[in-house]
FIKOLDREN-286201 format. One record per residue (C-alpha): residue number from 0; residue in three letters; y, x, z. Coordinates in steps of 0.02 Angstrom, whole numbers, plus 50000, padded with zeros to 5 digits. Each point is the difference from the previous one (the first is absolute). Example, Ala and Ser with C-alpha at 12.3 -4.5 7.8 and 13.67 -1.06 7.14 Angstrom:
# FIKOLDREN-286201
+-----+--------+-------+-------+-------+
! num ! residu !    c2 !    c1 !    c3 !
+-----+--------+-------+-------+-------+
!   0 !    ALA ! 49775 ! 50615 ! 50390 !
!   1 !    SER ! 50172 ! 50069 ! 49967 !
+-----+--------+-------+-------+-------+
//
This chain:
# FIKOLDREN-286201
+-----+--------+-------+-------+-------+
! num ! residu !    c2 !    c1 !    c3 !
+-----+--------+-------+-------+-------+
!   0 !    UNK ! 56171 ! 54376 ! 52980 !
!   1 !    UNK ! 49873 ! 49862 ! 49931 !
!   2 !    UNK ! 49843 ! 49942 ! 50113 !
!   3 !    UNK ! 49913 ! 50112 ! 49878 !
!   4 !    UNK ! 50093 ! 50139 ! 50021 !
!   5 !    UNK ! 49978 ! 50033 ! 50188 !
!   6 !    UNK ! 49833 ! 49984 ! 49985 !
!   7 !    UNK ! 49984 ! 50132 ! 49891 !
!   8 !    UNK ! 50107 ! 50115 ! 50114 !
!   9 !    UNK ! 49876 ! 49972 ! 50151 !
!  10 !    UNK ! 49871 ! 50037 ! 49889 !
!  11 !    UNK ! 50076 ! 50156 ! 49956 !
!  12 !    UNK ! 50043 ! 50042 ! 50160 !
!  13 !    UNK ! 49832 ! 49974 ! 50062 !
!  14 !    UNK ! 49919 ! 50110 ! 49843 !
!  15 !    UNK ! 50098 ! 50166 ! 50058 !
!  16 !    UNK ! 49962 ! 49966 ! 50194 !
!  17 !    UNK ! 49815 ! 49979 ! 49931 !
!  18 !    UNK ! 50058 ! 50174 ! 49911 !
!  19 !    UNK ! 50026 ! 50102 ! 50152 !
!  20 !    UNK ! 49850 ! 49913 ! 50109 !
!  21 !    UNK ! 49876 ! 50072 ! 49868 !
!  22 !    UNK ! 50092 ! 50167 ! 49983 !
!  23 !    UNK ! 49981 ! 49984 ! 50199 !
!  24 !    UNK ! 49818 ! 49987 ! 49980 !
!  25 !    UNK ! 49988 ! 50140 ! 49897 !
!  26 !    UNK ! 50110 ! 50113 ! 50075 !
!  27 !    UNK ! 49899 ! 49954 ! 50166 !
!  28 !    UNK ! 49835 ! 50058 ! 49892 !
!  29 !    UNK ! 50059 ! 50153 ! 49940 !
!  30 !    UNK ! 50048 ! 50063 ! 50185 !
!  31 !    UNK ! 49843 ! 49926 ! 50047 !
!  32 !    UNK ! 49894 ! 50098 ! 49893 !
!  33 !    UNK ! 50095 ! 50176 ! 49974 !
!  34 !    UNK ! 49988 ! 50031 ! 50210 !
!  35 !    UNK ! 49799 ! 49925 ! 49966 !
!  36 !    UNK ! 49996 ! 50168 ! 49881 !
!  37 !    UNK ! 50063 ! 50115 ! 50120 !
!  38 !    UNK ! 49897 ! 49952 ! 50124 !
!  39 !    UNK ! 49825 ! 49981 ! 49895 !
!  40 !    UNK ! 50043 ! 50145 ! 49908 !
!  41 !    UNK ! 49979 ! 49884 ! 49840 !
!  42 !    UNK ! 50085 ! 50087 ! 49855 !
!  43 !    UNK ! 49959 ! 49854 ! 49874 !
!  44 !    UNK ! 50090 ! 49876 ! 50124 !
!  45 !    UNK ! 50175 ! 50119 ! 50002 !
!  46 !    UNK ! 49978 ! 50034 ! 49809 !
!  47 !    UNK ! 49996 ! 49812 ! 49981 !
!  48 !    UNK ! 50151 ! 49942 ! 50129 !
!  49 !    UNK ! 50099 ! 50135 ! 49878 !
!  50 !    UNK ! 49948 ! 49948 ! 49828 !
!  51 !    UNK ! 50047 ! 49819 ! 50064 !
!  52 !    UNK ! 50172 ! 50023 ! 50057 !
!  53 !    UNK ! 50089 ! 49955 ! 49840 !
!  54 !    UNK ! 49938 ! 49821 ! 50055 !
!  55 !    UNK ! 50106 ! 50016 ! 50155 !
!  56 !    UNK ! 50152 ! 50027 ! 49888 !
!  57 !    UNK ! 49956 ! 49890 ! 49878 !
!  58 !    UNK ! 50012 ! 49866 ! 50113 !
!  59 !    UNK ! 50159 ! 50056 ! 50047 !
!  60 !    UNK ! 50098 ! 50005 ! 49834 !
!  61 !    UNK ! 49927 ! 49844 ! 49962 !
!  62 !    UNK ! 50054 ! 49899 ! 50141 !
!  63 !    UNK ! 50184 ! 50113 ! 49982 !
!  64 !    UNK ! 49996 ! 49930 ! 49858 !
!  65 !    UNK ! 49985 ! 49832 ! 50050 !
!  66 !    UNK ! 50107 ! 49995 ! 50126 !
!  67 !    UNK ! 50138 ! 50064 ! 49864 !
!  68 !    UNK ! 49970 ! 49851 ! 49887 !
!  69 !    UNK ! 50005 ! 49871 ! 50150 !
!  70 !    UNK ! 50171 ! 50073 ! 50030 !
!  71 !    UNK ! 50053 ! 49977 ! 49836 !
!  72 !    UNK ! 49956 ! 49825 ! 49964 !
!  73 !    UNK ! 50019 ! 49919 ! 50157 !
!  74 !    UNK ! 50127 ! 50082 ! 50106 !
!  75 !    UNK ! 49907 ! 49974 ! 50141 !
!  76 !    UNK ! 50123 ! 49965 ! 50157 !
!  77 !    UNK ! 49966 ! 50021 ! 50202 !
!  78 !    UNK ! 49832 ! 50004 ! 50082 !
!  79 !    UNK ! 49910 ! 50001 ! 49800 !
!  80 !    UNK ! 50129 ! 50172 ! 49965 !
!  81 !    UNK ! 49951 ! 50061 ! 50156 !
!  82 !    UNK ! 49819 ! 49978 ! 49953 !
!  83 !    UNK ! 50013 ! 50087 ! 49827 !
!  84 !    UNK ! 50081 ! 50145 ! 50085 !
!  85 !    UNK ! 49862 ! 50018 ! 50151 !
!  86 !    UNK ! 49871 ! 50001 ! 49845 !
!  87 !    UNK ! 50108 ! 50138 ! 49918 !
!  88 !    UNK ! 50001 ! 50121 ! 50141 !
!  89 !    UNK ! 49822 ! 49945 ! 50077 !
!  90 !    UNK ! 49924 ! 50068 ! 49813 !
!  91 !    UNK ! 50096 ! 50153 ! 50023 !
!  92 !    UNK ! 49930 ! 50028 ! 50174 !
!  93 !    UNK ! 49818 ! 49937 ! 49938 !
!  94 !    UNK ! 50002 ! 50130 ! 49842 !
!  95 !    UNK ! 50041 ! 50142 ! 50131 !
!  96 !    UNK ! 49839 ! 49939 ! 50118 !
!  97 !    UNK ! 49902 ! 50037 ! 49853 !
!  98 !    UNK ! 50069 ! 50161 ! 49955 !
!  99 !    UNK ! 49973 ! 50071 ! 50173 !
! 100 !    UNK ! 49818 ! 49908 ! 49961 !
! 101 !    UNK ! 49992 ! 50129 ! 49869 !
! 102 !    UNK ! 50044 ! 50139 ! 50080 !
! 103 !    UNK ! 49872 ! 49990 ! 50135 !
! 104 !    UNK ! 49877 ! 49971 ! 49864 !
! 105 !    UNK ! 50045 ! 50159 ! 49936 !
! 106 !    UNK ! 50018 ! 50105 ! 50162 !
! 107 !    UNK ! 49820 ! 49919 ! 50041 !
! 108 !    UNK ! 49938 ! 50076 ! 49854 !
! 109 !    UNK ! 50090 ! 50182 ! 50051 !
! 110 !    UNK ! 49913 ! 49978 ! 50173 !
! 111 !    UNK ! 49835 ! 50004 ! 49921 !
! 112 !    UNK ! 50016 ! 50148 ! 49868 !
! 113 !    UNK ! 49832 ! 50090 ! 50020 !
! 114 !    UNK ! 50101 ! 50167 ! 50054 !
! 115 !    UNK ! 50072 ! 49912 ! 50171 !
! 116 !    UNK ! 49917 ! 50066 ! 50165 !
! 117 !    UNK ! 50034 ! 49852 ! 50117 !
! 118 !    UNK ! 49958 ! 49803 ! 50003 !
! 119 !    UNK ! 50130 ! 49934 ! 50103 !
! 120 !    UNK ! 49956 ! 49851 ! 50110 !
! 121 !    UNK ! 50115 ! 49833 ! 49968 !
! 122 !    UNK ! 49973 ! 49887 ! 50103 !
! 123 !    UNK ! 50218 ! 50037 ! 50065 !
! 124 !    UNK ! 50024 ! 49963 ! 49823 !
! 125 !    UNK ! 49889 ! 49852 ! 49971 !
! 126 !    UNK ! 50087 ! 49906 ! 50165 !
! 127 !    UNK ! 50178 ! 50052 ! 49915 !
! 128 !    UNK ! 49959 ! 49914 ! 49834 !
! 129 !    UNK ! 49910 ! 49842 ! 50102 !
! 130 !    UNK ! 50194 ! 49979 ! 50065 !
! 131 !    UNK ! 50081 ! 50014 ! 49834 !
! 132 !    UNK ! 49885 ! 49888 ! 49912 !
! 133 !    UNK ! 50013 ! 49888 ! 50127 !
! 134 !    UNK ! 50204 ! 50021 ! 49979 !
! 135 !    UNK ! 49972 ! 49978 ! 49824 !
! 136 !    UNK ! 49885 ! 49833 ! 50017 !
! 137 !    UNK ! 50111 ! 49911 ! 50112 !
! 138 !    UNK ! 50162 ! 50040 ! 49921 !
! 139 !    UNK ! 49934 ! 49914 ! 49841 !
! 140 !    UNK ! 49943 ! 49881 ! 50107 !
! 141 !    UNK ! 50168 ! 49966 ! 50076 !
! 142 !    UNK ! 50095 ! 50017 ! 49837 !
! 143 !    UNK ! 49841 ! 49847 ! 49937 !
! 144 !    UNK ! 50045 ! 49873 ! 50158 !
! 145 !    UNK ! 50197 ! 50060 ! 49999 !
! 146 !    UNK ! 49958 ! 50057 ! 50187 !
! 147 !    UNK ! 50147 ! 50092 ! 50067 !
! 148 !    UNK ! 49912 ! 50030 ! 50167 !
! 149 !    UNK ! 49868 ! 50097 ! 49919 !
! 150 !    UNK ! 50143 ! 50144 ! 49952 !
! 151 !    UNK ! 50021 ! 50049 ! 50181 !
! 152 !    UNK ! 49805 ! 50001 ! 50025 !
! 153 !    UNK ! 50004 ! 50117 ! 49836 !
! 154 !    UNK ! 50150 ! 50120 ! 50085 !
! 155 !    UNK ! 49899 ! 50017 ! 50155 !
! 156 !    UNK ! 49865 ! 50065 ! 49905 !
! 157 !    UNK ! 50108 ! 50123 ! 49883 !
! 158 !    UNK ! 50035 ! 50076 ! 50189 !
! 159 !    UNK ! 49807 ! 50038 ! 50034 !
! 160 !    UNK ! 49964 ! 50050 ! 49835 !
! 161 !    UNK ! 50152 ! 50130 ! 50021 !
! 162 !    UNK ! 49918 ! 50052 ! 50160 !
! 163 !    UNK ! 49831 ! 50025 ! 49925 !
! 164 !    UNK ! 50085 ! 50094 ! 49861 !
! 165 !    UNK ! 50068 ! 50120 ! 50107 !
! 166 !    UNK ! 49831 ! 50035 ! 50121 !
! 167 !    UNK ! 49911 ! 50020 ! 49848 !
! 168 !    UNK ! 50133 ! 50138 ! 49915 !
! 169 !    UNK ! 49990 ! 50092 ! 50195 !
! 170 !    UNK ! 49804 ! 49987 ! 49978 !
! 171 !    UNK ! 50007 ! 50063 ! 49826 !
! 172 !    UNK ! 50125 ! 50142 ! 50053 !
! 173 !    UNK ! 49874 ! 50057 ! 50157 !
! 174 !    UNK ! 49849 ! 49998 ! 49879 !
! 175 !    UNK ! 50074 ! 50125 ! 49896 !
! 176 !    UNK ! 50055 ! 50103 ! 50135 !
! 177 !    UNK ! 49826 ! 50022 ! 50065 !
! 178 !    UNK ! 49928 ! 50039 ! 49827 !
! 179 !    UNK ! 50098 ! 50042 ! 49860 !
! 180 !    UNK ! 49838 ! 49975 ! 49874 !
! 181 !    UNK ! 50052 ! 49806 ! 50038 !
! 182 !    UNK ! 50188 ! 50030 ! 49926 !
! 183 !    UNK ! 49967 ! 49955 ! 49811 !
! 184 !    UNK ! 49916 ! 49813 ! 50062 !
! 185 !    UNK ! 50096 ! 49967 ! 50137 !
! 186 !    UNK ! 50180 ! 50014 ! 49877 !
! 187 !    UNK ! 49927 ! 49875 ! 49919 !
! 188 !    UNK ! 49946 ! 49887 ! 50131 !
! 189 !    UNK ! 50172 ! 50000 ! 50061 !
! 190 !    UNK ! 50062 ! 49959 ! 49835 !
! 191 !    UNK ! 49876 ! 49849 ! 50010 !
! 192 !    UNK ! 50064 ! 49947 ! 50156 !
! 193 !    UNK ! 50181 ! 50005 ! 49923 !
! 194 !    UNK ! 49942 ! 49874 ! 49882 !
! 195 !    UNK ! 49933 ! 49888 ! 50134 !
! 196 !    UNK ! 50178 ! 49998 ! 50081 !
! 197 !    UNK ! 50077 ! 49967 ! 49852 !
! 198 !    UNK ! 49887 ! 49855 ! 49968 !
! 199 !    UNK ! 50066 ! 49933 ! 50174 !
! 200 !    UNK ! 50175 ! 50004 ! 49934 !
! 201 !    UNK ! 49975 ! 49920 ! 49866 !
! 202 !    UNK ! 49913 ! 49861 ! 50086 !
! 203 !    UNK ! 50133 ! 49993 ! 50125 !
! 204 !    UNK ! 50156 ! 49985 ! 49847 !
! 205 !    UNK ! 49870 ! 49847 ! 49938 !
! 206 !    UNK ! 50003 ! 49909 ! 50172 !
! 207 !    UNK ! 50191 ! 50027 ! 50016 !
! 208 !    UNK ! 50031 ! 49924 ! 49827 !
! 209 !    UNK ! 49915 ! 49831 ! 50043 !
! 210 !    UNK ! 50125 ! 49981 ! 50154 !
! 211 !    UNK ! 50139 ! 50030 ! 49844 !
! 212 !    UNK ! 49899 ! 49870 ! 49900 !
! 213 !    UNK ! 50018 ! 49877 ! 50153 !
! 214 !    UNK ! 50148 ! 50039 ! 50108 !
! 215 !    UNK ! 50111 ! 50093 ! 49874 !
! 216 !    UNK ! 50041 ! 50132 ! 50119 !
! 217 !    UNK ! 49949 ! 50181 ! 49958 !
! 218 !    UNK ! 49909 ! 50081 ! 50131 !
! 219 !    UNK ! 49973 ! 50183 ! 49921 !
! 220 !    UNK ! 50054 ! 50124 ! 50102 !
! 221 !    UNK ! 49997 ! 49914 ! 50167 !
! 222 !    UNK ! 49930 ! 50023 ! 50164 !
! 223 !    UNK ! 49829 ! 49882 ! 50051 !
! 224 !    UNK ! 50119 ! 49918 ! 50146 !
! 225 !    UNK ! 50117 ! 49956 ! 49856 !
! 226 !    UNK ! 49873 ! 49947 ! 49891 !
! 227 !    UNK ! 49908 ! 49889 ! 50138 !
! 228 !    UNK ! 50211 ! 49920 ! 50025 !
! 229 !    UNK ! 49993 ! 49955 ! 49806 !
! 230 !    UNK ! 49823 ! 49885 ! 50018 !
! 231 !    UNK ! 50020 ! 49913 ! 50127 !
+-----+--------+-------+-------+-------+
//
């Protein structure tokens, strides 16, 4: 390859990382503002996280795309394939965060149909999202710097957002025990906080793809001890 040449591979390189930061950034948004709706009760907000979804996967294709052509041409080798192939599935992961961004959109608008009897509280649910958002933000963040460390730190939290998961579902459960009026909402809080676990997944697969990028080892499907073994 010419002078030239490699310079125009870094700069390539550097276009589809610049790719997933700003799908990041939107992604983050649309969580952002779809749990705002459910808690506000702002049906404009949840029409508007839905109508602007095909962004989300517009970003992906492109940068698929991309990544397809930079393949093609230059045959990247090592640490640069590596990189093309953490942007690949990171996309994938990122397009699902803003499906389940959609979906709570749409069960926030379900919550507030004029028929329902109950306003739940969230404040369980608003602390659940604050830990998946913050999976979410740091993951990118990791996958930014090329931080390995941060993936444990990213694992831990998948743990406690499990946990939360499952004392909000028992909460849920108990409500509609005690008052079956409650049944029709509280479905489809529990669907909500489904999507919130998902997005904690997803952020988890991003953080385990940048110790891929780094270390070439692939840490899916591991335990945290193993995980913390493959960092250090």
């Amino acid at each position: 390859m010419t002078e030239h040449t490699y310079k125009q591979f870094d700069a390539d390189l550097e276009a589809v990382r610049a790719r997933v930061l700003e799908m990041g950034g939107l992604v983050e948004e649309q969580v952002n503002r779809a749990i705002d709706a459910l808690i506000d009760g702002d049906v404009k907000v949840a029409e508007e996280v839905i109508a602007t979804d095909h962004m989300v996967n517009s970003l992906e294709v492109g940068t698929d795309e991309a990544c397809t052509q930079i393949i093609a041409l230059r045959q990247p080798t090592a640490s640069d394939l590596r990189l093309i192939l953490t942007i690949i599935k990171t996309i994938t992961d990122l397009e699902r965060i803003g499906d389940e961004a959609s979906k709570i959109a749409r069960y926030a608008l379900r919550v507030y149909e004029t028929d329902r009897i109950v306003t739940p509280r969230y404040s369980e649910i608003k602390y659940m999202a604050g830990l998946a958002l913050k999976m979410l933000r740091e993951s990118l963040d990791a996958f930014a710097r090329l931080d390995v460390s941060a993936a444990a730190a990213v694992a831990r939290q998948d743990m406690e957002v499990d946990e939360e998961f499952h004392l909000i579902t028992r909460h849920l459960i108990t409500y509609m025990m005690e008052d079956p009026r409650t049944i029709s909402t509280f479905i489809d809080l529990m669907f909500v906080v489904k999507a919130i676990e998902r997005i904690g997944d997803h952020a988890k697969n991003i953080s385990e793809y940048v110790v891929f990028m780094v270390k070439g080892k692939d840490v899916r499907h591991t335990s945290l001890e193993d995980l913390e073994k493959e960092i250090q």
